[in-house]
C-alpha positions in Angstrom: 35.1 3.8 10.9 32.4 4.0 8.4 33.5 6.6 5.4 30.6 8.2 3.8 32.7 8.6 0.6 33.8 5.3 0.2 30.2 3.9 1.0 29.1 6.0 -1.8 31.6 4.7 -4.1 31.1 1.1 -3.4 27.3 2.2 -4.0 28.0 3.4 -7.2 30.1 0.3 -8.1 27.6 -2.1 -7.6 24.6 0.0 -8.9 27.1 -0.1 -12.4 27.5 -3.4 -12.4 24.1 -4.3 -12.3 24.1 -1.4 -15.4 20.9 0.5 -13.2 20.6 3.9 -13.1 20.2 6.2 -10.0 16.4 7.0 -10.5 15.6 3.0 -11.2 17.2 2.5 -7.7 15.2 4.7 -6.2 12.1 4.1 -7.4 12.9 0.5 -5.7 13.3 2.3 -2.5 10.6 4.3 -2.7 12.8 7.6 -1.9 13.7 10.5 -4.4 17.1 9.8 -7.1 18.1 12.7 -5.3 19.0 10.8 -2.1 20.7 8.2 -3.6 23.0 10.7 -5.5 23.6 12.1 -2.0 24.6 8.8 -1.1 26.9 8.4 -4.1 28.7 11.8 -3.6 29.5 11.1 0.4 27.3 13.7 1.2 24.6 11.3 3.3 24.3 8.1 4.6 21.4 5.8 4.1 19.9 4.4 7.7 20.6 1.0 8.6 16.9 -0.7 7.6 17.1 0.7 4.5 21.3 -0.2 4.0 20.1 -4.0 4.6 17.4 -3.4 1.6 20.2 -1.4 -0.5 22.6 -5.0 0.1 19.5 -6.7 -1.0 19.2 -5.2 -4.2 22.1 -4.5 -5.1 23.3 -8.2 -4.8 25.3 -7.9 -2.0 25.9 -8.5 2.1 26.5 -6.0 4.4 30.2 -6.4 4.7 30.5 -4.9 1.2 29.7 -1.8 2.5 32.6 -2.3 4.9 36.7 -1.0 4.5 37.8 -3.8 3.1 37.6 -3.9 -0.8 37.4 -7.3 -1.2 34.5 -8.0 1.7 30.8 -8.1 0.8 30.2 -9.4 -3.0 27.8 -11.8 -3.6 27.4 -14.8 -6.0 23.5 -14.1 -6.6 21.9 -11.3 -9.0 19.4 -8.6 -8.4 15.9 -9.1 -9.5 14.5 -5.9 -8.7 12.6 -5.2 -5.2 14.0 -6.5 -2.6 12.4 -9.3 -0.8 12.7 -8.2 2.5 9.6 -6.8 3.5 11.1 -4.2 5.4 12.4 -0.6 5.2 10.2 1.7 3.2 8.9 4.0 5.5 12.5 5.4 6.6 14.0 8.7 5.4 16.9 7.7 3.6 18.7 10.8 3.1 19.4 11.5 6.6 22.5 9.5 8.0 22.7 6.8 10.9 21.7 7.9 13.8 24.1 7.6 16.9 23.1 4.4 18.3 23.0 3.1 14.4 26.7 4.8 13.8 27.9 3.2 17.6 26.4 -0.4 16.6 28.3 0.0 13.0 31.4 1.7 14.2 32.0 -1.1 17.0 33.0 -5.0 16.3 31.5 -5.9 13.6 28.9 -8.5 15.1 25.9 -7.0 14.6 26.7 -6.0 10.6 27.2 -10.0 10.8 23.8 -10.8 12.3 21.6 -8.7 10.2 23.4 -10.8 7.1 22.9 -14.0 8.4 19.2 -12.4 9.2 18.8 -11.6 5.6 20.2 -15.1 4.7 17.5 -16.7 6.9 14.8 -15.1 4.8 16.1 -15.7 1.8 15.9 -19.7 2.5 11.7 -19.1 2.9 10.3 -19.4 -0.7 8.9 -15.7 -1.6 6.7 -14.3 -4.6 8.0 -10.5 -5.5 5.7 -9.3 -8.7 7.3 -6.2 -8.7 8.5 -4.3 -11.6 6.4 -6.5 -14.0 3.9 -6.6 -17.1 1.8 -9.4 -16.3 -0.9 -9.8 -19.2 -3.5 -12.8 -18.9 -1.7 -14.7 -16.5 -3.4 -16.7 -13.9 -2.1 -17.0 -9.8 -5.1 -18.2 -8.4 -5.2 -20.0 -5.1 -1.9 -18.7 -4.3 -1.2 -18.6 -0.6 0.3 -16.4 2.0 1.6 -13.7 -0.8 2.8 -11.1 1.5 5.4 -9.8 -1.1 4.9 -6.3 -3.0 3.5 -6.1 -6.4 5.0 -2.4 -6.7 5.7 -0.5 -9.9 3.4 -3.4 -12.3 1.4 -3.3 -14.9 -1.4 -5.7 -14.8 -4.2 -7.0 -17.2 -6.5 -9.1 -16.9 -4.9 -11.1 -14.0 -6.8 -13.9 -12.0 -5.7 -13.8 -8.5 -9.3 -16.0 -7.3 -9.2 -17.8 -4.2 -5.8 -16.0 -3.1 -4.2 -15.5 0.2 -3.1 -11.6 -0.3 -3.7 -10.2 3.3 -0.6 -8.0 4.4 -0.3 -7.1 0.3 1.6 -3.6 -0.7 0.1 -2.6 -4.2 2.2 0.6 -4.9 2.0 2.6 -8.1 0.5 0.3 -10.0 -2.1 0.2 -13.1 -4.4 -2.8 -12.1 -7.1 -3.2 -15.1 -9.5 -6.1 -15.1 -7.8 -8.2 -12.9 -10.0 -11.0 -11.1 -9.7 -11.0 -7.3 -12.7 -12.8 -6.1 -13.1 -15.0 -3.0 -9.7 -13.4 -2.3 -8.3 -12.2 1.2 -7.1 -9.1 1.2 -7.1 -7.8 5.0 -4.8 -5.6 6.1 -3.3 -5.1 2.2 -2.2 -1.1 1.2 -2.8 -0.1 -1.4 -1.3 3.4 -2.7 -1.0 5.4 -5.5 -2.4 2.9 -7.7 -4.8 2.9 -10.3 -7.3 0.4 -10.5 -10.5 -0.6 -13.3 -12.9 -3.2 -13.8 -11.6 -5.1 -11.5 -13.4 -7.8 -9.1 -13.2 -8.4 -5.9 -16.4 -10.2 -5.2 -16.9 -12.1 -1.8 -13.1 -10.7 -0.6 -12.3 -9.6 2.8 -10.8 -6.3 2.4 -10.5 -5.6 6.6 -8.4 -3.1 7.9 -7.0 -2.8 4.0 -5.9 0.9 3.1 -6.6 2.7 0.1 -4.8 5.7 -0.7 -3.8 8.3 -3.1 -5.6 6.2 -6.0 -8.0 5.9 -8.4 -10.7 3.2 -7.8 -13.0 2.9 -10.9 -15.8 0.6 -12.3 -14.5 -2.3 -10.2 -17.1 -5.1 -8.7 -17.4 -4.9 -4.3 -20.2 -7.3 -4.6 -20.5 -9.7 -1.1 -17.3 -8.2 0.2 -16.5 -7.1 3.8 -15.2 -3.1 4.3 -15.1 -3.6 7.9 -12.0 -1.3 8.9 -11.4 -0.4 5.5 -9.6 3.2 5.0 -9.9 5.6 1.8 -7.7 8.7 1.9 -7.6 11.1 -0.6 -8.6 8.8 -3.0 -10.9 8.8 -6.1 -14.0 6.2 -5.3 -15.8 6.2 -9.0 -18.8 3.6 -10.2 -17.7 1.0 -8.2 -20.6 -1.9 -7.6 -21.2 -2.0 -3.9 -23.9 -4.8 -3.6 -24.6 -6.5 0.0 -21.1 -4.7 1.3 -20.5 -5.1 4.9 -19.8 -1.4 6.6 -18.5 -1.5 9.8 -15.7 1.1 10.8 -15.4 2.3 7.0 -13.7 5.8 6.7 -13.8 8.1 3.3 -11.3 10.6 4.0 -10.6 13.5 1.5 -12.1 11.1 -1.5 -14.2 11.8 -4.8 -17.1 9.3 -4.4 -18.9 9.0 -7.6 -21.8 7.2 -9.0 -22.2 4.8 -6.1 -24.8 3.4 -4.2 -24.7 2.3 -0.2 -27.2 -0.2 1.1 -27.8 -2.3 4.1 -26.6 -1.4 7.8 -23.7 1.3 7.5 -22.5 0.9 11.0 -19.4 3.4 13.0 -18.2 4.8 9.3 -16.9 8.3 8.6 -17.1 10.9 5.8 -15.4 13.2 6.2 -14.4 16.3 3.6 -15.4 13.9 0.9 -16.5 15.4 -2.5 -20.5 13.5 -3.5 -21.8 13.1 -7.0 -24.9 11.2 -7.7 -23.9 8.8 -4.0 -27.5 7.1 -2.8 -28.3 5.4 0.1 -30.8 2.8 -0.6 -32.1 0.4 2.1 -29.6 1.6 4.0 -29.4 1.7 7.9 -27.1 4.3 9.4 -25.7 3.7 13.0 -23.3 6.0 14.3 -22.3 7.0 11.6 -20.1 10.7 11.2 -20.5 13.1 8.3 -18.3 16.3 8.3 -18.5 18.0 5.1 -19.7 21.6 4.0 -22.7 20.5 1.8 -24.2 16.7 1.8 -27.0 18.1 -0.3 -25.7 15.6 -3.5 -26.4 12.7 -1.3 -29.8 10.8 -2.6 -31.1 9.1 0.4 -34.3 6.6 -0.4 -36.1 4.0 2.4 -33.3 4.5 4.8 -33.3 4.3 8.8 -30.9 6.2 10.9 -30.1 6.8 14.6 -30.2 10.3 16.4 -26.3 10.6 15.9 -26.3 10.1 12.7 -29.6 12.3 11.4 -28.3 15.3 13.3 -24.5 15.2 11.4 -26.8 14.5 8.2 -29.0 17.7 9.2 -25.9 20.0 10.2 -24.8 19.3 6.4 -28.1 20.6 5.1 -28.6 17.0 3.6 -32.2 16.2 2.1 -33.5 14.0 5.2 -36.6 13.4 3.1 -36.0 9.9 2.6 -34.5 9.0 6.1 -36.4 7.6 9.3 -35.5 8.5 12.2 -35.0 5.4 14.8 -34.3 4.6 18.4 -31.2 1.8 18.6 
């Protein structure tokens, strides 16, 4: 039977020996120091996903975790993150559930697998940036760099011609870093803070932004189709020849910026506008819900019926829109 108590101890052991404290293991979860000092005390378990990523950092398997005292230790050292990709979005303070506890409290087979799982992935070469200062350095044309660059401080970074789809950028202070000719699709980027950056000519599809600061950074040639921005702060960015397709600006500060071209299927919605122009812009279908739009500059633009009559429910100034048939 598993034993919160001496989980928690055997916890505690190996977060010692690596000499890092409760919140610094946290923060590598991504959960509160609160919950792993329930952990330590017995008074929680964490869930199984996130017990594999505990083994991971921690420098351990699985079977550490187990009765036996002497089961579990491993020869390598923790580096930080874990490289396992998985296991983030799982509330760790709550124990296993009852299939997890029946899996664990059964033969110990499965415990087995998901170590020689881990071992599988470990045997794949991996880039983890976490937890770094990285000052001038240069990782262009680096290739399938799925890993997370969470909890870094970077300057002036040149990441051109990279392969950074499926990227998580969490809580991290990005400040003229070069991205161009990068792919970012499907990336997430959260609670980060990012300045004079460039990301000319990237694809950012279906990337997430969220719960950051985006300032003074250069959009020039790149593609926003699917691209989501929640609660966000969207300030002097350079938008040149940006493709909009399926954009949404959700509970974000947009700032000094200016749309242009054909702004197709987007949303704004409860967005705060400052000095935000559309210029030579085309709207299709595109949805505006806010209580006022009348800080929105509009000059030589086109838009469909949809789209005028959202603009005209939010008292915008329609002056400088044409109304066309699509």
């Amino acid at each position: 039977m598993l034993d919160t108590k001496t989980i928690g101890n055997r916890i505690t052991d190996a977060r010692k020996r690596l000499n890092i404290s409760q919140s610094r293991l946290a923060e590598q979860l991504f959960i509160s120091s609160q919950a792993v000092g329930k952990w330590e005390r017995g008074e929680s378990l964490p869930d199984i996903i996130t017990l594999n990523r505990l083994a991971e950092i921690l420098g351990v398997d699985l079977n550490y975790f187990s009765e036996d005292p002497t089961a579990g230790f491993s020869n390598k050292t923790s580096t930080g993150f874990a490289q396992n990709a998985d296991g983030f979005t799982h509330n760790s303070s709550e124990g296993f559930s009852g299939n997890q506890q029946e899996e664990m409290h059964s033969a110990d087979q499965p415990i087995r697998h998901s170590a020689k799982e881990s071992a599988t992935q470990k045997e794949k070469p991996r880039w983890d940036m976490s937890s770094g200062n990285w000052v001038d350095a240069d990782f262009s044309g680096l290739d399938n760099l799925q890993e997370k660059f969470s909890a870094s401080n970077m300057q002036r970074c040149k990441f051109i011609g990279s392969n950074l789809s499926g990227l998580l950028l969490k809580n991290n202070h990005v400040v003229g870093c070069d991205f161009s000719d990068s792919n970012i699709s499907g990336s997430h980027i959260q609670g980060s803070h990012l300045a004079g950056n460039k990301f000319g000519n990237c694809s950012l599809t279906d990337a997430e932004f969220s719960g950051s600061h985006i300032t003074g950074c250069d959009f020039s040639h790149t593609d926003f189709t699917g691209v989501s921005v929640k609660n966000s702060a969207f300030v002097k960015n350079t938008m040149t020849d940006v493709a909009w397709n399926r954009t949404s600006f959700k509970g974000t500060q947009l700032t000094d910026i200016v749309f242009n071209g054909k702004v197709e299927d987007c949303s704004f919605e409860n967005c705060s506008f400052t000095r935000i122009t559309f210029q030579n812009a085309t709207l299709i279908n595109t949805f505006f819900k806010n209580r006022s739009l009348k800080h929105i500059k509009f000059i030589d633009c086109k838009a469909d019926r949809m789209t005028y009559e959202f603009l005209k429910n939010g008292k915008a100034d329609l002056h400088g829109i044409i109304l066309v048939t699509v």
